[in-house]
C-alpha positions as a printed Julia matrix, in Angstrom:
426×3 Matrix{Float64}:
   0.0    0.0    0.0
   1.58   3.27  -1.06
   1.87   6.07   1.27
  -1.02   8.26  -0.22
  -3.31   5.22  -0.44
  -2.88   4.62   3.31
  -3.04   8.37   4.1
  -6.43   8.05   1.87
  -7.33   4.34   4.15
  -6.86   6.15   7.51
  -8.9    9.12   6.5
 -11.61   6.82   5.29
 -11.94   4.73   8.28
 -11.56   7.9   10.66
 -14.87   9.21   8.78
 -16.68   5.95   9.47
 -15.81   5.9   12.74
 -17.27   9.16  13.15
 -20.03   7.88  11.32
 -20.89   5.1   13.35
 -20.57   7.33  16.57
 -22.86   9.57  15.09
 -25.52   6.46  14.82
 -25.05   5.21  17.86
 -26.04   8.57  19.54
 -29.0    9.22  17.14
 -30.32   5.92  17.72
 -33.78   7.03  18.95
 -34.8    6.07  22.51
 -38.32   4.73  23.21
 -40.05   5.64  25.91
 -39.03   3.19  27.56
 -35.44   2.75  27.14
 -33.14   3.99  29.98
 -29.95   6.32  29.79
 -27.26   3.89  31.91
 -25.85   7.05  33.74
 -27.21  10.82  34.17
 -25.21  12.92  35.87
 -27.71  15.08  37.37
 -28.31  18.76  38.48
 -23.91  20.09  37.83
 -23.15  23.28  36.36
 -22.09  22.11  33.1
 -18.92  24.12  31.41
 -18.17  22.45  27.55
 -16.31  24.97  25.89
 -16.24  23.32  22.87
 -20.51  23.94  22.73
 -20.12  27.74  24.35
 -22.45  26.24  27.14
 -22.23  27.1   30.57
 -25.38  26.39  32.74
 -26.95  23.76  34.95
 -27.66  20.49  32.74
 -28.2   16.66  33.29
 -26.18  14.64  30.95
 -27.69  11.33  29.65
 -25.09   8.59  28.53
 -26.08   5.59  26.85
 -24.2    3.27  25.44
 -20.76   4.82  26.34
 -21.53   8.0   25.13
 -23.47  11.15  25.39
 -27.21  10.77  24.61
 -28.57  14.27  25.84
 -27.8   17.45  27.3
 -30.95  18.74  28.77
 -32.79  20.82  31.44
 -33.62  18.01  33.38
 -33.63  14.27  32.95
 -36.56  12.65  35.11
 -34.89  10.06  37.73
 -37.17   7.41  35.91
 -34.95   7.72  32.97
 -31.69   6.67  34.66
 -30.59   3.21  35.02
 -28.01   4.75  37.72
 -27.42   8.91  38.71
 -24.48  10.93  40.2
 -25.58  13.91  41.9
 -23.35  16.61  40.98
 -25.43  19.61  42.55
 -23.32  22.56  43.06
 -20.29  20.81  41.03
 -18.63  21.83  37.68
 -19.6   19.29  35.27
 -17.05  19.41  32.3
 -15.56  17.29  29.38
 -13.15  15.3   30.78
  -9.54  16.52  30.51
  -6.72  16.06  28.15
  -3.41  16.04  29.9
  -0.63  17.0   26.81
   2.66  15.99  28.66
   2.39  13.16  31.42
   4.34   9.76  31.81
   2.05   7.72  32.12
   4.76   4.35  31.28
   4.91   2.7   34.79
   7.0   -0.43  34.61
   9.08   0.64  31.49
  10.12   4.51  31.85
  11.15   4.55  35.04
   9.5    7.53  35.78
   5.87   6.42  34.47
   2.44   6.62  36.83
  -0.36   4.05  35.77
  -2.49   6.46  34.3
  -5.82   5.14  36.11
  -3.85   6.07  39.63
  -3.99   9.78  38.38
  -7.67   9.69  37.29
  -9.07  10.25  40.97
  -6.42  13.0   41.56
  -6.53  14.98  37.81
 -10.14  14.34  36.15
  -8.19  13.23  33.34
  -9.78  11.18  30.7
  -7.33  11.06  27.89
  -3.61  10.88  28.56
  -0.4   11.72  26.59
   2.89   9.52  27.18
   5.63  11.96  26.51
   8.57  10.25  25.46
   8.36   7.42  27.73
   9.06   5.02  25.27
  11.36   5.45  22.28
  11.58   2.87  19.16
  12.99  -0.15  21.45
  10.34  -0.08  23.99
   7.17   1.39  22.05
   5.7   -1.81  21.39
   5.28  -3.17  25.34
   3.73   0.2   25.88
   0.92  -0.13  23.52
   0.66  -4.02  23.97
   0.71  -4.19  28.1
  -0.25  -0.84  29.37
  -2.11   0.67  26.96
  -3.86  -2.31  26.67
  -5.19  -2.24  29.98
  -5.43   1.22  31.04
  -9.24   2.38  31.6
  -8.17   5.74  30.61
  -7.52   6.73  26.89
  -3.5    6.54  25.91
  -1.82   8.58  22.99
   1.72   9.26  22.98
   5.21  10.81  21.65
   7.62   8.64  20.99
  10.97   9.82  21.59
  13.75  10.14  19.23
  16.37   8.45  21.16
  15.45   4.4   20.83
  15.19   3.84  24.55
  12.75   6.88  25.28
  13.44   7.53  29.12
  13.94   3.51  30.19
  17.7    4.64  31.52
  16.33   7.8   33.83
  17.83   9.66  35.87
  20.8    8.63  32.92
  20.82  11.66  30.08
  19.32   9.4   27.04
  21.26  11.94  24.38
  24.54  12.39  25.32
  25.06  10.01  23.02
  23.6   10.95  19.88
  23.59   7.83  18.1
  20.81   6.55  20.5
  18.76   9.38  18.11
  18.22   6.54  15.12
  15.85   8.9   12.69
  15.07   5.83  10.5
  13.97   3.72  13.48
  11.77   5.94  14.55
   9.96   6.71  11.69
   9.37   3.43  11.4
   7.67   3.22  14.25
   5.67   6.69  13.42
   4.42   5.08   9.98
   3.4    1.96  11.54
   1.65   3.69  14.73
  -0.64   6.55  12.9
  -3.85   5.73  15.08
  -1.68   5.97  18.69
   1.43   8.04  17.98
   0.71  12.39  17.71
   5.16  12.55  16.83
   7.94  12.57  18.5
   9.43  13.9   21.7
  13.02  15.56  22.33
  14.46  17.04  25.0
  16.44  19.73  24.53
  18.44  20.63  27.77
  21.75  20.73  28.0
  22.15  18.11  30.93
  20.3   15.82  28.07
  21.71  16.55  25.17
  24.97  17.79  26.36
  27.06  19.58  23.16
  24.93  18.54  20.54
  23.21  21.89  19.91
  20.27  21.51  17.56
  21.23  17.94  15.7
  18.97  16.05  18.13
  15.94  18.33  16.96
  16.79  18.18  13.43
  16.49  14.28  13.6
  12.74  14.21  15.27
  12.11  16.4   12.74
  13.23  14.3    9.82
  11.49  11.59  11.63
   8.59  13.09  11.56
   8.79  14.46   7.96
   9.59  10.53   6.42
   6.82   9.14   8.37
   4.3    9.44   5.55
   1.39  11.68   7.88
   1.74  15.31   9.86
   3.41  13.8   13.07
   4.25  16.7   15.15
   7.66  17.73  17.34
   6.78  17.83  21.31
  10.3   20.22  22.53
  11.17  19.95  26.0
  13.45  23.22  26.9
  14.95  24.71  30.14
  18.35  25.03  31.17
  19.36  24.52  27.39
  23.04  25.19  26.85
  22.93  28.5   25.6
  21.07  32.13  24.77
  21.37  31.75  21.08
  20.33  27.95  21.37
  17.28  28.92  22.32
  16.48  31.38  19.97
  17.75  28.6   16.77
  15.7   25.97  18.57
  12.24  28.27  18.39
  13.45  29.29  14.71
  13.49  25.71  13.95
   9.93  24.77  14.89
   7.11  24.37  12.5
   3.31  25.25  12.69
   1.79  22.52  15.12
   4.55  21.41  16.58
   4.45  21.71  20.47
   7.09  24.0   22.78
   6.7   22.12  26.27
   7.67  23.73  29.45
   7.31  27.05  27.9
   7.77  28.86  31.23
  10.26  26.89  32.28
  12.96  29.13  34.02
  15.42  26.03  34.73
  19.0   27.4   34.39
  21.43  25.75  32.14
  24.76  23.82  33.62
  26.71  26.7   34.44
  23.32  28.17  35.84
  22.32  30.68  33.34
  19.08  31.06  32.58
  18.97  30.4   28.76
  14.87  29.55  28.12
  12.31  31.97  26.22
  12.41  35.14  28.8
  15.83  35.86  28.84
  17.08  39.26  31.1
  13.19  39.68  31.6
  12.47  40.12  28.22
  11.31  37.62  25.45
  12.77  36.36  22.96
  11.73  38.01  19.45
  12.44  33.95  18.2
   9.47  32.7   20.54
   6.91  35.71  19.18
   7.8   34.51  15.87
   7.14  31.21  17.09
   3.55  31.71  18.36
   2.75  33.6   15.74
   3.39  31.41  13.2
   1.67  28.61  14.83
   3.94  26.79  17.23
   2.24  25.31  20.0
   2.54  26.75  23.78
   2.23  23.71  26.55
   2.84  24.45  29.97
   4.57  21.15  31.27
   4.41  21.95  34.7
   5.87  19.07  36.27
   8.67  19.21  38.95
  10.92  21.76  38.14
   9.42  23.6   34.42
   7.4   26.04  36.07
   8.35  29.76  36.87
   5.76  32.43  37.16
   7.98  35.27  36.55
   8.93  33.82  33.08
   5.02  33.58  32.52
   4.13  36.62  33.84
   7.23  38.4   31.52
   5.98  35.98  28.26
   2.49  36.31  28.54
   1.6   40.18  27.97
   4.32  39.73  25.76
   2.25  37.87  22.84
   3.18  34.13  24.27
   0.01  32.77  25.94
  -0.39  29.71  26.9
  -2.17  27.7   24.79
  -2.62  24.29  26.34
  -2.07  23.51  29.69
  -0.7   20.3   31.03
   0.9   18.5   34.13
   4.25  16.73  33.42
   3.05  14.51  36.16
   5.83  11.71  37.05
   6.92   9.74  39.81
   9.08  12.62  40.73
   7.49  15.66  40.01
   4.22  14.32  41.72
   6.05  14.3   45.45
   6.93  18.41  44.2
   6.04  21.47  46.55
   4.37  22.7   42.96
   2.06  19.65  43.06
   1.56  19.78  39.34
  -1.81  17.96  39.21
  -3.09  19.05  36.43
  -6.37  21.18  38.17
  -3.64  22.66  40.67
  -1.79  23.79  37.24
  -5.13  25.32  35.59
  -5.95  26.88  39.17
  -2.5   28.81  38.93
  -3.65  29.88  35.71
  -6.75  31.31  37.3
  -4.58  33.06  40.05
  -2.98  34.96  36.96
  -5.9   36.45  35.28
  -7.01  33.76  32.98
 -10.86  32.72  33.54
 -12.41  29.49  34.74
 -13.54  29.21  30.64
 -10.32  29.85  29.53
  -8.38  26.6   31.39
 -11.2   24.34  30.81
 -10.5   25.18  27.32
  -6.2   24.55  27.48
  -7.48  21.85  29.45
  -9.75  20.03  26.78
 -10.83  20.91  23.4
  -7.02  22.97  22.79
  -5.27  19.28  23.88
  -7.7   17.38  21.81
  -7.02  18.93  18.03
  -3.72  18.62  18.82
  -4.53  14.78  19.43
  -6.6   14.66  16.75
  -6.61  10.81  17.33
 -10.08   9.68  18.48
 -13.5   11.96  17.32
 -15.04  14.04  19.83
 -12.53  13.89  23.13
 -12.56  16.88  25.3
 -16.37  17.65  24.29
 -19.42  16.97  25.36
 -21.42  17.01  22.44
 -23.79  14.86  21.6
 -22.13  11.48  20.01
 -18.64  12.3   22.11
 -17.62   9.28  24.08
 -19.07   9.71  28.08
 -15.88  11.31  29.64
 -17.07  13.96  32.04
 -14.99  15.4   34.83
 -16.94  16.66  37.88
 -15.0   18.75  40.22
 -15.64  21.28  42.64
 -14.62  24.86  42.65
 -13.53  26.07  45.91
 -13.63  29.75  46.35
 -11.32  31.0   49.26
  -7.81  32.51  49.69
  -5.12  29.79  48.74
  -1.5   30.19  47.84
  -0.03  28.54  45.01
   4.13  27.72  44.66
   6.13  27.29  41.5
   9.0   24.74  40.11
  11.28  27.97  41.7
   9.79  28.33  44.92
   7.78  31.51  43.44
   4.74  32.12  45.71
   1.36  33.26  43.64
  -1.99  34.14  45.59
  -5.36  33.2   44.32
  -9.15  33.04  45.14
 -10.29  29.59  44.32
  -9.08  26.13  42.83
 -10.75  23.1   41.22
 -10.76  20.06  43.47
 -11.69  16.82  41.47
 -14.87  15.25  42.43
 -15.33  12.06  40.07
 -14.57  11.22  37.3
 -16.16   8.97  34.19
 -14.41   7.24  31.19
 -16.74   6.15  28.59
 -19.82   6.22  30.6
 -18.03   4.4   33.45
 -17.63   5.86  36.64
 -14.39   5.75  38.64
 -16.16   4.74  42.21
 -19.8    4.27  42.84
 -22.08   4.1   41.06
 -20.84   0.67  39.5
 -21.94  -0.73  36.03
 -22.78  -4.47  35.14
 -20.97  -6.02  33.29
 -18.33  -3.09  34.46
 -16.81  -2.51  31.26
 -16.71  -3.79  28.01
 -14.62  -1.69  25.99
C-alpha cells in the first residue's frame, strides 16, 4: 500500500468511525429505554458547545445521549448527583508519563484519574523505538483511561532515567523511529526531544533536526513535542524556536530552569522575550505548559504572557518525581495557577480540553461533550477562598479559588460508585 493510499485508508476509516458514533447517539430512545448514567443537576462548562449552565447529561451506550434541562430520575438506570459541582468534558493532559514499569519515571495512568479528572492521557517520550511496542501491547492495553503518545527520538525513550538518554547521539536513530511513526498513525501524535543541556549535552540543535526528519519521512503530519529549560545557551534557544514548524508543540514554555553553568537560557531571557518565541507563536507553534517538577516559573510567565506568548494548552508533566513536588503539578492545581494569573475558569477548561484534543486529533469528539462524544465527564468542585499557590522555583502566587476533582467517568463508566454491570466492556 503506497503512502497516499494509506493516508487516503486512515482518513476513510476515521470518517466511518465518526459515522458510526454519530448512529449510535441518534439511535432514537423509546419511551421506555433507559440512559445507563445521568449525571444530574452540575453546572455544566463544555467549551467546545459555548455552554455554561446547569444540565443533566444522559449517557447511553458509552456515550453522550442528551444534554438537557432536566432528565426525570425514571430515565436513569443509575445517577451521580453533581449539585453545586462543575460538570465538564473530561480533561486532556498534553505531557504526562504515564509508562509505569518501562520509563522509570511512568504513573499508571488510572492512579492519576481520581487525583486529575483526566480522561485522555499523553505519554511523553516514555518510550522510544525499542520499547514502544510493550507500551501499547501491556499498558495501553489495559489502562481504563484513553493513551496517545510521543515517541521519543532516542530508541530507549526515558527507560535509563535519571541517565541523560542523548549524550550520546547515536541513540537518536531517525530511520527507526519513523518506522515506528508510519506503523503507529492511530496511537502516535510525533515525537518527543528534550532539549536541555544536561540531556543533550554539546549537541546543539542535531537532536531536533532528527525528530524532525522523523517526523517528515513518516508518511502523515506527526508533530515535534520540545522539552526546553536550562538549554546550553542564549542563542540555542532562539535557533531551537526558529526551527519549529506550525503545530509542533514548545513544552515547558515557562520553564525558568538554568542551564549547567546556571544561566538562565529559556524563552524570557534578562526579563524580556525572545523576538524567536513571538515569531514562534505567531506562526503557529504550539505553547504547553509542562508543569511538572521543576518547568514552572511564574515570573517567566508573567514576563511571556503580555508579551504575545500565551499559553495555549495547559498540562501537568506529572511523574513519579514531580508528583512528590512542593508545585504539586496535578493538572487542576496547574489550571488553578492559571486562574490566580488572570485567565478565567472558561479559559483553562478550554487549554485543558478541546485545545489538547485537536492537537490529538486521534479519536472523534474527546474533550467535548457534544452529543455522540464518548461519556468522559470530569466533575470537580470549585472552591472559592484565599489559597497560595508555589512554583517549580519556589515563586509564591496568591489566588481566590481552585478546582478540586470530584469524580470522574471514562466512557460512561464511573471511577467509584455508582458501579456498572458487566463493568466494562470496551
Amino acid at each position: 500500500m503506497s503512502a497516499l493510499s494509506r493516508r487516503r485508508f486512515l482518513e476513510l476509516t476515521g470518517s466511518a468511525t465518526a459515522v458510526a458514533l454519530s448512529a449510535s447517539a441518534n439511535a432514537a430512545m423509546g419511551p421506555n429505554d433507559k440512559f445507563d448514567l445521568v449525571i444530574k443537576g452540575g453546572d455544566v462548562l463544555d467549551p467546545s458547545q459555548s455552554l455554561r449552565g446547569k444540565r443533566d447529561i444522559g449517557i447511553r451506550w458509552g456515550t453522550v445521549e442528551a444534554i438537557e434541562a432536566e432528565i426525570p430520575a425514571a430515565r436513569a438506570s443509575k445517577t451521580i448527583d453533581a449539585s453545586g459541582k462543575l460538570v465538564m468534558p473530561g480533561l486532556v493532559d498534553l505531557h504526562c508519563h504515564v509508562y509505569p514499569y518501562g520509563s522509570a519515571i511512568g504513573i499508571p495512568a488510572d492512579e492519576l484519574v481520581q487525583f486529575q479528572g483526566t480522561t485522555t492521557v499523553v505519554s511523553a517520550g516514555d518510550a522510544g523505538v525499542n520499547n514502544l511496542a510493550a507500551l501499547r501491547r501491556y499498558i495501553v492495553a489495559q489502562s481504563r483511561a484513553r493513551m496517545y503518545a510521543f515517541v521519543h527520538i532516542a530508541n530507549n525513550g526515558l527507560s535509563a532515567f535519571p541517565v541523560a538518554e542523548l549524550y550520546n547521539i547515536d541513540n537518536a536513530q531517525v530511520e527507526a523511529c519513523a518506522m515506528a511513526l508510519a506503523e503507529n498513525p492511530d496511537f502516535l501524535i510525533g515525537v518527543k526531544v528534550r532539549m536541555s543541556e544536561n540531556i543533550i549535552f554539546k549537541h546543539g540543535v542535531e537532536p531536533l533536526k532528527r525528530g524532525i526528519q522523523a517526523c517528515e519521512m513518516c508518511g502523515w503530519p506527526a508533530k515535534m513535542m520540545v522539552h526546553i529549560g536550562g538549554v546550553e545557551t542564549k542563542e540555542l534557544m532562539s535557533n531551537i524556536l526558529d526551527l519549529l514548524r506550525p503545530g509542533d508543540v514548545l513544552t515547558h514554555c515557562y520553564s525558568g530552569f538554568p542551564n549547567m553553568s546556571g544561566v538562565f537560557t529559556n524563552i524570557v531571557q534578562d526579563g524580556k522575550l525572545l523576538p524567536a518565541a513571538l515569531a514562534a507563536k505567531q506562526r503557529g507553534v504550539m505553547f504547553d505548559v509542562g508543569h511538572g517538577g521543576g518547568s514552572f516559573d511564574f515570573t517567566v510567565a508573567e514576563a511571556a504572557i503580555p508579551a504575545g506568548c500565551t499559553p495555549d494548552t495547559i498540562s501537568s508533566d506529572m511523574h513519579v518525581f514531580s508528583g512528590n513536588s512542593p508545585g504539586i503539578p496535578f493538572l487542576p492545581n496547574v489550571m488553578s495557577k492559571f486562574m490566580a494569573m488572570g485567565f478565567s475558569l472558561e479559559q483553562v477548561v478550554t487549554m485543558a480540553t478541546t485545545a489538547p484534543a485537536m492537537i490529538i486529533n486521534r479519536a472523534p469528539k474527546i474533550g467535548t461533550l457534544q452529543l455522540g462524544a464518548p461519556g468522559d465527564v470530569a466533575i470537580m468542585e470549585l472552591v472559592e477562598g484565599p489559597v497560595t499557590f508555589v512554583d517549580t522555583r519556589n515563586n509564591k502566587r496568591d489566588g481566590k479559588a481552585y478546582l478540586k476533582p470530584i469524580q470522574t467517568v471514562i466512557n460512561g463508566v464511573p471511577f467509584g460508585r455508582p458501579y456498572q454491570a458487566p463493568f466494562a466492556v470496551r
